[in-house]
C-alpha positions in Angstrom: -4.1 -8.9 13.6 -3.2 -5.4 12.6 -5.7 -3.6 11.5 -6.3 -0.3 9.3 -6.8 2.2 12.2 -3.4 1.4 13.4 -2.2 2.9 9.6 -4.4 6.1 9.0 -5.4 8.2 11.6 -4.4 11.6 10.2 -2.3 11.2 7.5 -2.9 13.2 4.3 -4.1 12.1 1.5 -2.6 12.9 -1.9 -5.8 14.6 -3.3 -5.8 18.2 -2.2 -3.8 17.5 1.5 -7.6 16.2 2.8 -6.8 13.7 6.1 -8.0 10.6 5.8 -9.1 7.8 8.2 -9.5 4.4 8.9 -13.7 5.2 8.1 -12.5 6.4 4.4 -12.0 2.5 3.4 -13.6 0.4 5.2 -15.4 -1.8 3.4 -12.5 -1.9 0.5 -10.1 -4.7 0.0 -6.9 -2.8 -0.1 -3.0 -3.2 -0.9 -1.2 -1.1 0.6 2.8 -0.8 0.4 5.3 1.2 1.4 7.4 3.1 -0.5 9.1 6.5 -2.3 9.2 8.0 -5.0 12.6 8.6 -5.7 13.4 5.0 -5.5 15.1 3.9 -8.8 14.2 0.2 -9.1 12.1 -2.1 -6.8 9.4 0.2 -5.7 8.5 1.3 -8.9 8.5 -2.7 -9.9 6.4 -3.5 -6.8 4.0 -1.0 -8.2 3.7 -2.3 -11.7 3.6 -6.0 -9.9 0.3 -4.8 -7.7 -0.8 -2.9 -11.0 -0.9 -6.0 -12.3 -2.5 -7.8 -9.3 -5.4 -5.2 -9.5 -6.3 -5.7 -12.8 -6.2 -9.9 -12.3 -8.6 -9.7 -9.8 -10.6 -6.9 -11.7 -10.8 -9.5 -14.4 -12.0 -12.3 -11.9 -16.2 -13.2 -12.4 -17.8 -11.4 -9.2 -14.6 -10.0 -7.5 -14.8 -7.0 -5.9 -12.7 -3.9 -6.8 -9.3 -3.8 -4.9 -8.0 -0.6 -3.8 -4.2 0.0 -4.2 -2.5 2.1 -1.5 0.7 3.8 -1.7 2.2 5.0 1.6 5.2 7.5 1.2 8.3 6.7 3.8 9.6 9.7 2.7 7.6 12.3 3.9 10.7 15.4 3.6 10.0 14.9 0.1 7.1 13.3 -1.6 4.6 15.7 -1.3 1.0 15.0 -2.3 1.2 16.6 -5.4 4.6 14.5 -6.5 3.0 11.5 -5.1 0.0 12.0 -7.4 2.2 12.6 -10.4 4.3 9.4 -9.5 1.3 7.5 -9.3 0.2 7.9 -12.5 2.3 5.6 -14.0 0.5 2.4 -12.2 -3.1 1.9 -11.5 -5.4 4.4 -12.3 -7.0 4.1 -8.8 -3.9 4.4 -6.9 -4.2 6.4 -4.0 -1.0 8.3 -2.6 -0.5 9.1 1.0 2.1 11.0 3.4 2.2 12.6 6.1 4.2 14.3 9.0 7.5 12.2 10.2 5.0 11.0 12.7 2.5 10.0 11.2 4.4 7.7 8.9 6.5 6.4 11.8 3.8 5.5 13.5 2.0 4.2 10.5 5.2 2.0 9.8 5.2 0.9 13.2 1.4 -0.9 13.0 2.6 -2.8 10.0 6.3 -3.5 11.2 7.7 -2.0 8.2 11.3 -1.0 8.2 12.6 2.5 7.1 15.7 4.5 7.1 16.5 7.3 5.6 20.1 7.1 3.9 23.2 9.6 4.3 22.4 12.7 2.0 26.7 13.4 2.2 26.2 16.4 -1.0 23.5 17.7 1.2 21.6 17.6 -2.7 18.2 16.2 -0.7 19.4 13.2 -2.9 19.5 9.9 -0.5 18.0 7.0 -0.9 15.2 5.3 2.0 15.8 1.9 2.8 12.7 -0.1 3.8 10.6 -3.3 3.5 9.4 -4.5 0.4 6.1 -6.1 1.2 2.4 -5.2 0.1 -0.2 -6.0 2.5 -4.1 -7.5 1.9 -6.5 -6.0 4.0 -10.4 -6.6 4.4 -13.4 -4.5 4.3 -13.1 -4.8 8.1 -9.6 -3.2 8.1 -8.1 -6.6 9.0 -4.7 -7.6 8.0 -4.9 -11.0 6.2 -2.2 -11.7 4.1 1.0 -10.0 2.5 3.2 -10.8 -0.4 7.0 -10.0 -0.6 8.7 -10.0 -3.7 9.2 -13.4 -4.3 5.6 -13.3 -5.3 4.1 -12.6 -9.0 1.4 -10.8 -9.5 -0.2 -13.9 -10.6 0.0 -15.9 -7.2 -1.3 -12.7 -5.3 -4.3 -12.9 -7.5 -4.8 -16.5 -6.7 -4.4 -16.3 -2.9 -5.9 -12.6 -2.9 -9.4 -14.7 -5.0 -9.0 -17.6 -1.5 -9.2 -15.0 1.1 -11.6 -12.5 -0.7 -13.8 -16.3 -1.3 -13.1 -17.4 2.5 -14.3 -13.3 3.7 -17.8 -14.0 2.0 -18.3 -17.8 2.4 -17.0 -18.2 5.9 -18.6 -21.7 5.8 -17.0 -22.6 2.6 -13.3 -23.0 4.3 -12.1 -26.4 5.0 -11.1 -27.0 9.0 
């Protein structure tokens, strides 16, 4: 199982360039996915979809809160402060972060996300990043448990984000 410290162990944060770490959300359920901001279609749909998610489970009797991640493959050019202002569009708690080429590739690595960074043949910084589309569930032990592609709505996340969030707190409840 992957787990959290394998994703943030120096990468900055999109409020004021602070570093996080694995410590900063532990005991959290998070999603985290992958992404940039210059992408013209599915990432900003995958963030409306977990938007979505978020506030589903927010609605659900004695859920916990969820805490949305967005981790820039495109470090050259989101910078915290664009991240931020992208990010305001989705979620209100949305958290942005980047980091050095490094960081992220190493990052991506843990999760066995997939990114390339397209031909930029103007030399215009305009390119687009080719990369996984998949949002990932972790626990407030920063253990990987589940993660939805996008074949899934934001209503069957909520459902099967409820079971494992149910079978975290009432281990004993789970059928063998």
């Amino acid at each position: 199982r992957r787990v959290l410290s394998d994703l943030s162990s120096g990468i900055n944060a999109e409020y004021g360039g602070n570093t996080v770490t694995e410590k900063d959300f532990l005991g959290s359920w998070l999603l985290l996915y992958f992404g940039f901001t210059f992408c013209p279609d599915i990432c900003p749909e995958e963030l409306e979809k977990i938007t979505e998610t978020v506030n589903l489970v927010d609605n659900m009797p004695n859920a916990p809160k969820i805490q949305p991640i967005f981790l820039s493959v495109d470090p050259k050019r989101d910078t915290p402060e664009l991240i931020k202002t992208y990010l305001e569009d989705f979620h209100p708690r949305f958290i942005g972060l980047t980091g050095t080429k490094q960081q992220i590739k190493r990052a991506t690595k843990a999760y066995r996300v997939y990114y390339s960074e397209g031909p930029d043949v103007a030399n215009t910084n305009e390119y687009i990043v080719d990369h996984t589309i998949v949002t990932f569930l972790i626990d407030p032990n920063g253990q990987y448990c589940q993660n939805f592609g996008q074949r899934y709505s934001s209503e069957e996340a909520a459902a099967i984000i409820a079971q494992k969030m149910n079978d975290f707190y009432h281990p004993d409840d789970q059928e063998d």
